[in-house]
C-alpha positions as CSV (number, residue, x, y, z in Angstrom):
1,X,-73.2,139.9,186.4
2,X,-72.8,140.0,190.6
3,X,-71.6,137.6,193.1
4,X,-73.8,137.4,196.1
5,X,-74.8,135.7,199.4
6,X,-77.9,134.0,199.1
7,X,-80.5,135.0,201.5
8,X,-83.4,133.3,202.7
9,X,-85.2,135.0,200.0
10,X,-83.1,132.5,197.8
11,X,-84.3,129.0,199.1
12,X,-86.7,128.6,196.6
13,X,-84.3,129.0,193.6
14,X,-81.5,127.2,195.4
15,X,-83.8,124.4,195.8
16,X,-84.7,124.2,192.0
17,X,-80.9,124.6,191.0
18,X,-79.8,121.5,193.4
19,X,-82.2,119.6,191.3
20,X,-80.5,121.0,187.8
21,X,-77.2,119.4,189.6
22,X,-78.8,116.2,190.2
23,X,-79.8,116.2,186.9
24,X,-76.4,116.7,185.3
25,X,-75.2,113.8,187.7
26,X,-77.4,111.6,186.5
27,X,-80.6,111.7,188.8
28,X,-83.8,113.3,188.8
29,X,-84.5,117.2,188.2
30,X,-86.0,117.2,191.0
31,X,-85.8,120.6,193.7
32,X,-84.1,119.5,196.4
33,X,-87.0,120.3,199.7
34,X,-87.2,123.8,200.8
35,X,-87.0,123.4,204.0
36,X,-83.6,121.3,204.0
37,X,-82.2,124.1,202.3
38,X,-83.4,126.5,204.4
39,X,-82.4,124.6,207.5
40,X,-79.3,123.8,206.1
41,X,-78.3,127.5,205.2
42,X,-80.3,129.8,207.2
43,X,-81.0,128.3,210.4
44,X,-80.0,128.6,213.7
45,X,-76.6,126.7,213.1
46,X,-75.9,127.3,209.3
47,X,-73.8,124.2,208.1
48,X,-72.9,126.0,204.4
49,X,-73.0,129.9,202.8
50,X,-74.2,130.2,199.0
51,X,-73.2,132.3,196.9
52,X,-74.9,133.4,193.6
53,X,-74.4,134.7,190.2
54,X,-76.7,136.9,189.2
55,X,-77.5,138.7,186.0
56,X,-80.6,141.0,186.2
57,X,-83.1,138.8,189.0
58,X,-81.8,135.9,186.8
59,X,-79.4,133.6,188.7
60,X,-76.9,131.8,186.2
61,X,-75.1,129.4,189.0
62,X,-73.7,128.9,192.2
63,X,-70.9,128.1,194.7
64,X,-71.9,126.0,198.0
65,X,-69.2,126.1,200.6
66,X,-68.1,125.0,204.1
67,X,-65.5,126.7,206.6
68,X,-64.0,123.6,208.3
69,X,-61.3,123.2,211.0
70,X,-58.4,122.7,211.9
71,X,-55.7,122.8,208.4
72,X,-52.2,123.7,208.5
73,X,-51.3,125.6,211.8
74,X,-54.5,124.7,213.3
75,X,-56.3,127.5,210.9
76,X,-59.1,127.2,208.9
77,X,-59.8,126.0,205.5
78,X,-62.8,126.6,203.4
79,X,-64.2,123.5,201.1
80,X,-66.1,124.4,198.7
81,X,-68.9,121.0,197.9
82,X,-70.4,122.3,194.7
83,X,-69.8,124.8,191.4
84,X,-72.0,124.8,189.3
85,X,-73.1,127.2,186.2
86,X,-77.3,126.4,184.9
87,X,-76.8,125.5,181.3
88,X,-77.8,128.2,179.7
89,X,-75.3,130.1,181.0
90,X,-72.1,128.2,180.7
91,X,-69.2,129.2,178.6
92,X,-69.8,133.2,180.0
93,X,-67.2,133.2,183.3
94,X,-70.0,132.7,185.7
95,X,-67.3,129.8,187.2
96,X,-64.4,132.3,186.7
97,X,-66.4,134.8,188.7
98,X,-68.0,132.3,191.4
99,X,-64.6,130.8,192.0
100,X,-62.6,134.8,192.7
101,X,-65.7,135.0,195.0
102,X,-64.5,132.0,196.7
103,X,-60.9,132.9,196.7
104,X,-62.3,136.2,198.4
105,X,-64.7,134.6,201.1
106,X,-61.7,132.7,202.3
107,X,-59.2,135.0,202.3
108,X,-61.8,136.9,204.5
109,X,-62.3,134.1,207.1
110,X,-58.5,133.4,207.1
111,X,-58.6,130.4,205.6
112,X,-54.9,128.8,204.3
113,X,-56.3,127.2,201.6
114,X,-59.8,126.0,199.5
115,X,-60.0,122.5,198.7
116,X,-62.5,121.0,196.4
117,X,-62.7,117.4,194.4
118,X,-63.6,117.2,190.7
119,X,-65.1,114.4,188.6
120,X,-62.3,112.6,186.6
121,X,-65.3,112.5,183.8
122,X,-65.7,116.0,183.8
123,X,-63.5,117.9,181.1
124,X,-64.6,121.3,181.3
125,X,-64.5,121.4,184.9
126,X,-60.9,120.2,185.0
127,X,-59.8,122.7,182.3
128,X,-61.2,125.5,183.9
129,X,-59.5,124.6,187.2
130,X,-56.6,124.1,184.7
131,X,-56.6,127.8,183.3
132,X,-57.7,129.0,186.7
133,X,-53.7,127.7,187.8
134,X,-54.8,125.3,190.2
135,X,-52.9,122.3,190.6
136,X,-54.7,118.4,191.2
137,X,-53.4,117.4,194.2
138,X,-53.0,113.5,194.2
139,X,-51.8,113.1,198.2
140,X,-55.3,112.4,199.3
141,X,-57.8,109.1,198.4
142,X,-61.7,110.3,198.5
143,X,-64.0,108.3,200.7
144,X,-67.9,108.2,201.1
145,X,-70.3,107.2,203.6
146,X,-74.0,107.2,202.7
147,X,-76.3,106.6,205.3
């Protein structure tokens, strides 16, 4: 298995694999649109990075992050907005691995700290996190506007 930066090359399947997540959230399996994606990641102003776990051309998941500013010291955080592993590959480390790519990518932008939120209803999730040694933290209330 390899960690990677997707590439334009990768809209397509990142595309398809945002519809897997809607699905396990309860919506439609439906690809999220190409273009979005490709808009949203490889454009002129990228507003996320990708990375993906590959084994052989197949890609088992993926870790969807954001550099954001300021946190402590006025430095920079990164906040990672979506882990996820394609069924048929969970239960192999493909979230151990995404996750010490994380921890890499920030440590390579200078970033203090990753911050992410979890599902309450999502056991596996929290025990990874769990095993992983991360901590909840419980200072902060999540919020939501949807247009």
């Amino acid at each position: 298995m390899r960690i990677e930066r997707a590439t334009d090359t990768d809209t397509d399947t990142i595309a398809v694999i945002l519809g897997e997540v809607e699905a396990y959230y309860g919506g439609k399996d439906t690809p999220a649109d190409q273009a979005q994606v490709r808009a949203a990641l490889f454009g002129t102003g990228p507003v996320a990075t990708v990375l993906l776990a590959r084994e052989g051309e197949e890609v088992l998941g993926l870790a969807a992050f954001s550099l954001l500013w300021p946190a402590a010291s006025a430095q920079s955080s990164l906040y990672l907005k979506e882990l996820f592993v394609r069924q048929r590959a969970r239960r192999r480390g493909v979230a151990r691995r995404l996750m010490t790519a994380v921890r890499a990518e920030a440590t390579a932008a200078g970033c203090t700290r990753i911050e992410w939120t979890a599902d309450r209803d999502n056991p596996s999730a929290l025990a990874l996190y769990q095993a992983l040694g991360f901590q909840q933290h419980n200072g902060k209330i999540f919020y939501r506007w949807e247009a």
